[in-house]
Each structure stands twice: as C-alpha cells, then as structure tokens.
C-alpha positions in Angstrom: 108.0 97.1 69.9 109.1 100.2 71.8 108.5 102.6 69.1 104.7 101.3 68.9 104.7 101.1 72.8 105.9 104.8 72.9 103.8 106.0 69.8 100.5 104.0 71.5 101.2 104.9 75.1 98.2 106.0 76.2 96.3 102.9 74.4 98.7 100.9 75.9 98.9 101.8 79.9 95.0 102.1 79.5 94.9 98.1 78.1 97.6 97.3 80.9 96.0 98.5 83.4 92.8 96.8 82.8 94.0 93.8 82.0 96.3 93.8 85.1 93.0 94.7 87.5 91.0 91.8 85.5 93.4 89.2 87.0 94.3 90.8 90.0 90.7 90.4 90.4 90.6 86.9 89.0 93.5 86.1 92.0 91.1 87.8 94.8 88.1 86.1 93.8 89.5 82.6 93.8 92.3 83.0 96.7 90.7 85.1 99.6 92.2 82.8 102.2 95.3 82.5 100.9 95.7 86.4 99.8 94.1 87.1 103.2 96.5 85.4 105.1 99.4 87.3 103.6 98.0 90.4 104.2 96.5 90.6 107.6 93.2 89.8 109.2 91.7 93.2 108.2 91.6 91.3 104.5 88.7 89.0 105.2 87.4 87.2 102.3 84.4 89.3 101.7 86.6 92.5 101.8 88.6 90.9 99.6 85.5 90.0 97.4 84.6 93.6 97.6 87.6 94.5 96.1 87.4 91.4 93.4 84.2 93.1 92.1 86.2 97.0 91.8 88.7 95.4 90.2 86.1 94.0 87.6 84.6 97.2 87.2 87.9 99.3 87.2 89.0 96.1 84.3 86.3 96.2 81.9 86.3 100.0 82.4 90.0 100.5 81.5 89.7 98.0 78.9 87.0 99.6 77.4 89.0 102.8 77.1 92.0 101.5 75.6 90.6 99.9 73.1 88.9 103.1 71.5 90.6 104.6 68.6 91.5 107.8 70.4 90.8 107.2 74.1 88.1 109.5 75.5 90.4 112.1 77.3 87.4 112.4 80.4 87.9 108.8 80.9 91.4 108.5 81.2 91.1 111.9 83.5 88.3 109.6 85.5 91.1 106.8 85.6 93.6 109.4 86.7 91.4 110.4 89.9 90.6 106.9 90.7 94.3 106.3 90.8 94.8 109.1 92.7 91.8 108.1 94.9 93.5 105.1 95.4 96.7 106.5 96.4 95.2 108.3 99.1 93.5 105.3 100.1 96.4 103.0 100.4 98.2 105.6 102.6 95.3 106.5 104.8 95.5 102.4 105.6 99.3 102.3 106.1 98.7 105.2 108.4 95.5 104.2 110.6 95.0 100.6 110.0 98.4 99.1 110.2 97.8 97.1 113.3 95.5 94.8 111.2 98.1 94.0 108.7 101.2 91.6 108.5 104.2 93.1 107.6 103.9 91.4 104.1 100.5 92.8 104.0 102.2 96.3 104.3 104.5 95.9 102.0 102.4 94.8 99.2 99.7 98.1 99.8 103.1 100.1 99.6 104.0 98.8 96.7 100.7 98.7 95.0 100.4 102.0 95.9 104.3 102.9 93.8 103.0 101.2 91.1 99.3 102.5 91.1 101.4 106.2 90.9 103.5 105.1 88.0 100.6 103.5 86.0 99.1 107.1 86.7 102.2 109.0 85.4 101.9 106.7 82.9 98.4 107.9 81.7 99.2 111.9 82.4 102.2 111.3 79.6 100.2 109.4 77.4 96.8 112.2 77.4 99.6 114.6 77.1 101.2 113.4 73.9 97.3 112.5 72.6 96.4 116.3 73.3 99.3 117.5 71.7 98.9 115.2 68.7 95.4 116.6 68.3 96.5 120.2 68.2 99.2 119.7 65.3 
C-alpha cells in the first residue's frame, strides 16, 4: 500500500485533498449551527455556507486533478497557492479576528491551517518526483 502510496503521491494528496474538502463541505452545509457554535459567532451559518460552496469548488477541482493520468503540473501549482492563500488567511484571522472566536474555534483554524501546510508539502514532493520522472 505504501509503495503505491509513495510511487502515486502526487495522484494521491491531490484525490485526498478533494475528497477531504467534499465532506468537510458536506459537514458545513448540513451543521452550520452546530459547527458555528464551536467555533465562535464570527462563523454564522451563511459564512459557513460560503465556505460549504469553496469547499465544493476547491473538491471537484482537486478531484478532477488527481484523477488525470499525469496531473496537470499548473493545477497542482494553482492548488499550491490556494493552500498557501489559505494559510495566510487562517493566520490573518488568528491574528485580527480572534475576539469573535471560542477558544475551540482557534484551535481548530490552527490546526486546519498545520494540516492545510502539510497537504501542501505534500503536493510540492509529489510535482517534484512527477517532474523528475518526466526528465529521465
């Protein structure tokens, strides 16, 4: 499993990721309330429907990708700076918009963020290793 993990890799974090944002997604659009509750009341229900509706997009997008023979190296590079979007995103709210969080709610943009930076390492390695693969 490993080996086709490690020999796939980019194929793999791409199908992850989407996957992963399709029910993250799924979660915001049915649980608002509860999801907002957790969070803080900055995370209304139509800000979190707002954010249901990226993570659709973002999904199907990802999805796409990964299932391509050889993923399209501008795409992942298009995932790469939405991640890295994102990361400046989640620390620009941790910095200025704190006070309309829980400390839960903090917590789980922190480590959304450490995960959204992995998943992006992820992808780097992967279009490595694919661009290398294509030169030998």
């Amino acid at each position: 499993m490993f080996a086709t993990l490690n020999r796939n890799l980019l194929k793999s974090i791409m199908l992850f990721d989407g996957v992963f944002s399709l029910a993250v997604a799924a979660v915001l659009f049915t649980l608002p309330g509860p999801v907002g509750a957790i969070v803080g009341p900055h995370a209304t229900p139509a800000v979190l429907h707002g954010f249901a509706a990226f993570f659709v997009v973002w999904g199907v997008f990802h999805v796409a990708v990964g299932r391509q023979v050889r993923p399209s190296p501008a795409a992942v590079r298009i995932a790469i700076a939405g991640d890295t979007a994102w990361l400046i995103g989640s620390l620009a709210v941790l910095v200025f918009a704190s006070g309309g969080l829980t400390f839960a709610g903090m917590g789980l943009i922190a480590l959304a963020a450490v995960a959204v930076a992995d998943i992006m390492l992820l992808k780097q390695i992967g279009l490595g290793r694919q661009q290398r693969a294509a030169l030998a």
